[in-house]
C-alpha positions as CSV (number, residue, x, y, z in Angstrom):
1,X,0.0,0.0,0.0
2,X,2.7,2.3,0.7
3,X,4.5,1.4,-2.3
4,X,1.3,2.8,-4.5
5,X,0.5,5.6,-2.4
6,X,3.8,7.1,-3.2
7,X,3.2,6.9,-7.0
8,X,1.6,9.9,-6.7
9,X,3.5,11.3,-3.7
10,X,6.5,11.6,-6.0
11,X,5.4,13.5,-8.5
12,X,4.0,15.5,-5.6
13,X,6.9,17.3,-4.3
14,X,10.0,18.6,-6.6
15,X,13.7,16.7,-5.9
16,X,16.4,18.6,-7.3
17,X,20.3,17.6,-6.3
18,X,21.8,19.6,-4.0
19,X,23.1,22.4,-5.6
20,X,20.6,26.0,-4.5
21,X,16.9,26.2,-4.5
22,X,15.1,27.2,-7.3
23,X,12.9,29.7,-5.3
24,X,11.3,30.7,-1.3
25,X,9.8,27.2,-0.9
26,X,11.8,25.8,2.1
27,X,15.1,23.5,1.0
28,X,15.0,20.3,2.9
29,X,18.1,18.1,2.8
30,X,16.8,14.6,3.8
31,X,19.1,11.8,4.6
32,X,18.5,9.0,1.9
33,X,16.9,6.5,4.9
34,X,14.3,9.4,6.2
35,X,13.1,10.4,2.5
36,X,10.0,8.4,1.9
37,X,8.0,9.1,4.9
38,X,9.4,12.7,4.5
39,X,7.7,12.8,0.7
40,X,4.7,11.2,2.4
41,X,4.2,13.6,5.2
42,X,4.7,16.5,3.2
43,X,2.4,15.7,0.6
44,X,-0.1,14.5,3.1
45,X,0.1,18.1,4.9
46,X,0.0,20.1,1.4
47,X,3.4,21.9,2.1
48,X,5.2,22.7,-0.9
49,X,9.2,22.0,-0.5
50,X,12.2,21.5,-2.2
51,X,13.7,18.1,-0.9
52,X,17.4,16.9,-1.6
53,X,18.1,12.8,-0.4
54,X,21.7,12.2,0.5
55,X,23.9,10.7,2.7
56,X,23.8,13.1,6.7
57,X,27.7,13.3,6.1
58,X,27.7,14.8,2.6
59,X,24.2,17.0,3.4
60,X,25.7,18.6,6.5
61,X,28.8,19.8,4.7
62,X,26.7,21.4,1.8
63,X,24.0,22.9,4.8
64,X,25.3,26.1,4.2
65,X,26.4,26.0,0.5
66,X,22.6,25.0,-0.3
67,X,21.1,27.5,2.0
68,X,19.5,24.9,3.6
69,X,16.3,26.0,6.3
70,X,15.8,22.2,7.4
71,X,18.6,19.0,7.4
72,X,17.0,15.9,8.7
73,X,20.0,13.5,9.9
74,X,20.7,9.9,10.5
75,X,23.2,10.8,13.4
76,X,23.1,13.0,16.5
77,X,26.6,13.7,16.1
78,X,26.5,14.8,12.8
79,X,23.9,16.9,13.8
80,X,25.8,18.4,16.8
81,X,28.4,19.0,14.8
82,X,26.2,21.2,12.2
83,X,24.7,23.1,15.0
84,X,27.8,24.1,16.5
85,X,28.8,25.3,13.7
86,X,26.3,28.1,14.1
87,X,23.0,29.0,11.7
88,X,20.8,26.3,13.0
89,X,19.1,25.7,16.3
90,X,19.9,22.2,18.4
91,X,19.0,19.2,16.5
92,X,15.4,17.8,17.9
93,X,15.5,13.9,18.0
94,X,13.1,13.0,15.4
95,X,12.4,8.9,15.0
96,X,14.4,5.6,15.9
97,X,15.1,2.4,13.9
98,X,16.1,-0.7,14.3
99,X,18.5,-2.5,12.5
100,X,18.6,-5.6,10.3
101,X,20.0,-8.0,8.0
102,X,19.5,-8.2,4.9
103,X,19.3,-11.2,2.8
104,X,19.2,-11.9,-0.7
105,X,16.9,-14.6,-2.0
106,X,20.0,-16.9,-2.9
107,X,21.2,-17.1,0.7
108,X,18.5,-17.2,2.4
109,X,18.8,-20.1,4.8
110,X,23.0,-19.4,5.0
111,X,22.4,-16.3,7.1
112,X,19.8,-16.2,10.1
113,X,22.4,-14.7,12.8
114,X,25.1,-11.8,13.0
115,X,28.0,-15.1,12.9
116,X,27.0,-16.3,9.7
117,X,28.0,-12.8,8.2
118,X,31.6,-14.1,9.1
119,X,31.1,-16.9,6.0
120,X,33.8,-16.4,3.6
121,X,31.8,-18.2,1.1
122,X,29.4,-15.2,1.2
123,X,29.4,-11.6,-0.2
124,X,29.1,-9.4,2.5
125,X,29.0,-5.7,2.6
126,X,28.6,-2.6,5.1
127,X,28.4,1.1,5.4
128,X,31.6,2.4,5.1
129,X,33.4,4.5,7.7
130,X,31.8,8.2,8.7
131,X,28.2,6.8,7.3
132,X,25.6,7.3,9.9
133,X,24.5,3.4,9.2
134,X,28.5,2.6,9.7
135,X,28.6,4.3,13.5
136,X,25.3,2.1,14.5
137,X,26.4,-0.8,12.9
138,X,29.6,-0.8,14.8
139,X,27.7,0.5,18.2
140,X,25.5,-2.6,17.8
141,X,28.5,-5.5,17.0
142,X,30.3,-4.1,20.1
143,X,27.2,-4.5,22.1
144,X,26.9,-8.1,20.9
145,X,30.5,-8.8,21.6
146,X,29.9,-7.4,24.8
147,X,26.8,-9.5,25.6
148,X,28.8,-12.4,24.2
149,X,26.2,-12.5,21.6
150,X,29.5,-12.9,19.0
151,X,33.0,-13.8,19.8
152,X,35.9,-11.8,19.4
153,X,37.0,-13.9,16.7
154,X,33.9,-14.0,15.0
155,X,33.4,-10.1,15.2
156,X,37.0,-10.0,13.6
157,X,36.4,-12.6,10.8
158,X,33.7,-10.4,9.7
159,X,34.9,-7.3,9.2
160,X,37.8,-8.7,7.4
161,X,35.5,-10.2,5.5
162,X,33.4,-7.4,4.5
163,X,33.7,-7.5,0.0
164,X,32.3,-3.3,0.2
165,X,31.9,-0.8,1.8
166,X,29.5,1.7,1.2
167,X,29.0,5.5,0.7
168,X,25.2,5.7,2.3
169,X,22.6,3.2,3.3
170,X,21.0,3.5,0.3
171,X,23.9,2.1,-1.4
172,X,24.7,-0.7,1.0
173,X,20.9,-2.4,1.0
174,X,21.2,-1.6,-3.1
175,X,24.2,-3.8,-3.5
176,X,21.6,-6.5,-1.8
177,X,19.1,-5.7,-4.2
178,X,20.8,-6.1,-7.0
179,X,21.9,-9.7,-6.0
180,X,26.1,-8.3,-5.7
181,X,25.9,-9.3,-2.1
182,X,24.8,-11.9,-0.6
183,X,24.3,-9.9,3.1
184,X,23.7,-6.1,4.6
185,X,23.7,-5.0,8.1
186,X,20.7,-1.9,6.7
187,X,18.1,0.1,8.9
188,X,15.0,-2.1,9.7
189,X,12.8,0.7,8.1
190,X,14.2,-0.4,4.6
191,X,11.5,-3.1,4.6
192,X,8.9,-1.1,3.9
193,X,6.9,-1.0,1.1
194,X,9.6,-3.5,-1.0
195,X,8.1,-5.7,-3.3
196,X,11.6,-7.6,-4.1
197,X,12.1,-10.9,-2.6
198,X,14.7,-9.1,0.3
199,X,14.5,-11.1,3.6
200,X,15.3,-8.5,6.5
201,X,16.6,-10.3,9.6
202,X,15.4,-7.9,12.8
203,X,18.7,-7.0,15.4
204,X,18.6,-6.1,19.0
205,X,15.4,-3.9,19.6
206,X,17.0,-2.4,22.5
207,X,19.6,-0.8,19.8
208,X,17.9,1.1,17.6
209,X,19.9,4.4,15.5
210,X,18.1,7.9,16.2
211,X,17.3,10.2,13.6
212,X,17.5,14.2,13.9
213,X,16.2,17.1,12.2
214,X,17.6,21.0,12.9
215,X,15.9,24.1,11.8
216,X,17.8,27.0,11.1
217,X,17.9,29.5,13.9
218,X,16.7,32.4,11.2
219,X,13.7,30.0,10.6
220,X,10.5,31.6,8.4
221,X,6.8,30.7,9.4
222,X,7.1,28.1,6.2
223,X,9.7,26.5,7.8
224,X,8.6,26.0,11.0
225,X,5.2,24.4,9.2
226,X,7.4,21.7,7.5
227,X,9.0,21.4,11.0
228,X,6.0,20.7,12.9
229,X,4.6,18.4,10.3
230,X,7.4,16.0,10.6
231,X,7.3,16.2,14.6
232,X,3.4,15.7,14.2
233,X,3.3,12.8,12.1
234,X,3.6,9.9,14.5
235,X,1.5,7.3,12.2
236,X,3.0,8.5,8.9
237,X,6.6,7.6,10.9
238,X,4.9,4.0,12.1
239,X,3.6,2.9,9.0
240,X,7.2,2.9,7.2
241,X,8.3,1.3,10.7
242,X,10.1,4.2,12.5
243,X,9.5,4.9,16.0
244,X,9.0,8.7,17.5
245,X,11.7,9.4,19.5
């Protein structure tokens, strides 16, 4: 259902790269992992915004190039980081998510727990370093370790035997999609609305990675609207399997 409903969504709300906004409407930069339910809930409010997906490391360094008025991140820190930098307020947590693994179709039944990732008969691949999904992903495999959950040895074997690693989430769960890899630690979220034949393996739901959006601190009356829809939209945020923070 969500699939369809965003047929028309789309077409609903401009997407330029991230270069400078065409006109007043508010410029949105999105992390690729928020941008769906963003689309959804602006389109569902009637607010009219320019919206550019990337990856929270690459959108906060071009915040201030784009003349950005709202950056929706996959990172608190990345956030912090932006806001101390001056020209936007705090970053307000915004929604939580799990993570997963992902499974293509032809190894499905070769993966079901974190150890089986340390095959080296499979293709494995990750978020690469300074990629929001990258920091959870290693905050969650030290948390298994520490639970014992893995074994030192394991944890090593994998991520010497990772094949990629990627620029963003997008590109990590498309590398899954595409049958290149066999396995993707990916947000949770990523599940819905697919239609492919993508297994997702649920994580540790007491380790979920936090999303955050800032506002700049010179913020218009049309950006505070697009600010309090997103904070407002709890079911919009549940149905593509995010949790309010």
């Amino acid at each position: 259902m969500i699939a369809r409903r965003l047929t028309a969504v789309l077409v609903a709300v401009l997407m330029i790269p991230a270069c400078a906004s065409a006109d007043d409407r508010p410029m949105v930069l999105v992390a690729s992992s928020l941008m769906l339910p963003v689309t959804q809930i602006l389109a569902d409010g009637g607010l009219d915004a320019t919206l550019s997906e990337g990856a929270s490391q690459v959108l906060a360094a071009q915040a201030r190039d784009v003349d950005a008025h709202l950056v929706l991140l996959a990172d608190p820190e990345i956030g912090e980081e932006l806001a101390r930098d001056g020209g936007f307020a705090s970053p307000i947590p915004l929604v939580s998510s799990p993570l997963a693994i992902a499974v293509a179709p032809g190894a499905l039944g070769e993966v079901t727990t974190l150890t089986d990732l340390a095959d080296p008969d499979l293709v494995v691949v990750l978020a690469d370093l300074g990629v929001p999904l990258r920091t959870w992903t290693d905050r969650l495999l030290a948390r298994e370790l520490a639970d014992g959950v893995v074994t030192p040895d394991a944890l090593e074997d994998l991520y010497a035997g990772v094949d990629s690693f990627e620029t963003s989430a997008a590109l990590t769960l498309a590398k899954v999609a595409s049958g290149e890899a066999d396995a993707a630690i990916v947000y949770a979220t990523a599940a819905s609305g697919r239609t492919d034949d993508i297994t997702f393996i649920p994580l540790r739901a007491d380790m979920t990675a936090t999303s955050v959006v800032l506002i700049r601190s010179d913020a218009s009356a049309a950006d505070r609207a697009v600010l309090d829809a997103l904070l407002e939209a709890d079911e919009t945020w549940l149905a593509y399997g995010f949790t309010r923070s």
